[in-house]
C-alpha positions in Angstrom: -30.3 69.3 37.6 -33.9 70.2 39.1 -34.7 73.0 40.5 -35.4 71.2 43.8 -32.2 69.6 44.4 -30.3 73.1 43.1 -32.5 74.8 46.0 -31.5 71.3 48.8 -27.5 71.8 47.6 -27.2 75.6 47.9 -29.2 75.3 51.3 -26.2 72.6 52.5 -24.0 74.9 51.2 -25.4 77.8 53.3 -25.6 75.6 56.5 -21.9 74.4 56.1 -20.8 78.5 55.2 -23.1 79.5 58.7 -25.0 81.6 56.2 -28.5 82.4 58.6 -30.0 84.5 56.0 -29.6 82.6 53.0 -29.7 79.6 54.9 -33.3 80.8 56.4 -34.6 81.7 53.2 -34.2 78.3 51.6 -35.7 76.9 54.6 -38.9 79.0 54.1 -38.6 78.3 50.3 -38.0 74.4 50.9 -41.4 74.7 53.0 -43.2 76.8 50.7 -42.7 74.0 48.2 -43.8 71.2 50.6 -46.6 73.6 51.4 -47.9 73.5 47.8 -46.8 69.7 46.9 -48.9 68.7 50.0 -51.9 71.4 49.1 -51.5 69.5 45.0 -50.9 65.9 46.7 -47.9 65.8 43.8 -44.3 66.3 43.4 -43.7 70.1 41.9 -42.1 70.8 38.3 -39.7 73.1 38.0 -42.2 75.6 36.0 -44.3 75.1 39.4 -41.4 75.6 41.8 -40.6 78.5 39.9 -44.1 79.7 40.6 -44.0 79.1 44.2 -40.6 81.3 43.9 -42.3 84.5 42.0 -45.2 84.3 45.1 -42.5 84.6 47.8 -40.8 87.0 45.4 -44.0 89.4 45.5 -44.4 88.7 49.2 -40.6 90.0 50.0 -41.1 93.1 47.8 -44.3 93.7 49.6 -42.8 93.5 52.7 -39.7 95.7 52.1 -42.1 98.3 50.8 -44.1 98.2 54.4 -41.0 98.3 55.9 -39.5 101.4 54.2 -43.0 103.4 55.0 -43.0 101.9 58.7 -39.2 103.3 58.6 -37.8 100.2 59.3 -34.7 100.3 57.7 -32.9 97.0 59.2 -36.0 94.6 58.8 -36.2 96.2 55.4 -32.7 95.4 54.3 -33.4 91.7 55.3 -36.1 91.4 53.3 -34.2 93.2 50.6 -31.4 90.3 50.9 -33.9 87.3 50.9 -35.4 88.7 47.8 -32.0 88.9 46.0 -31.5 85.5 47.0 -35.0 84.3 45.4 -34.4 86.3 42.5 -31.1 84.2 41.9 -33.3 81.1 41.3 -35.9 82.9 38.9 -34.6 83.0 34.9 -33.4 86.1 33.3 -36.0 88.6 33.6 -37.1 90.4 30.2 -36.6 94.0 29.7 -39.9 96.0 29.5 -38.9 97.2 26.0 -39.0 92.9 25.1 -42.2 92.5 27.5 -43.9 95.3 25.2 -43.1 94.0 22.1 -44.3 90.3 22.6 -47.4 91.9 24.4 -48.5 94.1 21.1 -48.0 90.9 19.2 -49.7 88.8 21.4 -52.7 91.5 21.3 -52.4 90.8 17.5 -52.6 86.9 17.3 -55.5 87.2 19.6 -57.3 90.1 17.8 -57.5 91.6 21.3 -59.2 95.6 20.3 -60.1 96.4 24.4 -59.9 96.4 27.8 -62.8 93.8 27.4 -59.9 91.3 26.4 -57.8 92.0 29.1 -58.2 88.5 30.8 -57.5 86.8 27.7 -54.7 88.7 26.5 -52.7 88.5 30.5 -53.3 84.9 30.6 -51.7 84.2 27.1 -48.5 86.8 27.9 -48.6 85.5 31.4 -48.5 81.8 29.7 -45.8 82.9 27.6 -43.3 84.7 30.0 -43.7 82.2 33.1 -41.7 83.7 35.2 -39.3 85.5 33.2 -41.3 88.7 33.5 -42.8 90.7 36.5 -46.5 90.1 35.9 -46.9 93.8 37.3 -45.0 95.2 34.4 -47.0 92.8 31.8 -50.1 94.1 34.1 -48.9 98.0 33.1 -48.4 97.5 29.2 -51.4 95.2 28.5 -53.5 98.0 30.0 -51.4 100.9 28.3 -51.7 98.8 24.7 -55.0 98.4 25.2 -56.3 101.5 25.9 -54.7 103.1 23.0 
């Protein structure tokens, strides 16, 4: 089943259930979608879907962290429960120890020496992982590899 319809079920589910949260967040998600289908003119893949997902993954973790320094503890915990229910839709994220060991060989098919071939070497691991990886972490040990 696509990723869209898996996204329009749960969200009936959530409106049957009188689930606000969850049922809010795959509101904003369903329009997030429409947002980009409309900015592409084109019906959305799952691989693209699951991009629009990761940007209002980042944008929830962004705003909990603001939260937490503005003390807001409630409006933090909301944000905390919309990202968990994101995160259910993304695939099985890699363990660092996994991201690192693609990355080095990644660096090695490319014959990547220094932080000059940074771009080339994210966009290949970021190619590679789509979604399965935080592209922070990937950010972290590309730099890290790199520079040793």
């Amino acid at each position: 089943m696509s990723l869209k319809k898996t996204i329009a079920e749960q969200l009936a589910d959530a409106t049957k259930a009188r689930d606000a949260v969850r049922m809010d967040t795959l509101r904003m998600l369903r329009a997030a979608i429409k947002n980009r289908e409309v900015e592409l003119r084109a019906e959305l893949e799952d691989g693209e879907i699951l991009r629009v997902i990761g940007t209002q993954i980042k944008q929830r973790r962004e705003s909990v962290r603001q939260y937490e320094d503005a003390g807001r503890g409630d409006l933090a915990a909301k944000e905390a429960e919309e990202l968990t229910i994101l995160m259910s839709f993304m695939p099985e994220q890699m363990s660092e120890e996994v991201v690192n060991r693609a990355v080095v060989a990644i660096i090695h098919e490319l014959g990547a020496k220094d932080m000059k071939d940074m771009g080339r070497v994210m966009k290949a691991a970021m190619a590679k992982f789509a979604g399965s990886a935080d592209g922070k972490m990937v950010n972290e040990i590309v730099k890290r590899e790199l520079s040793e």
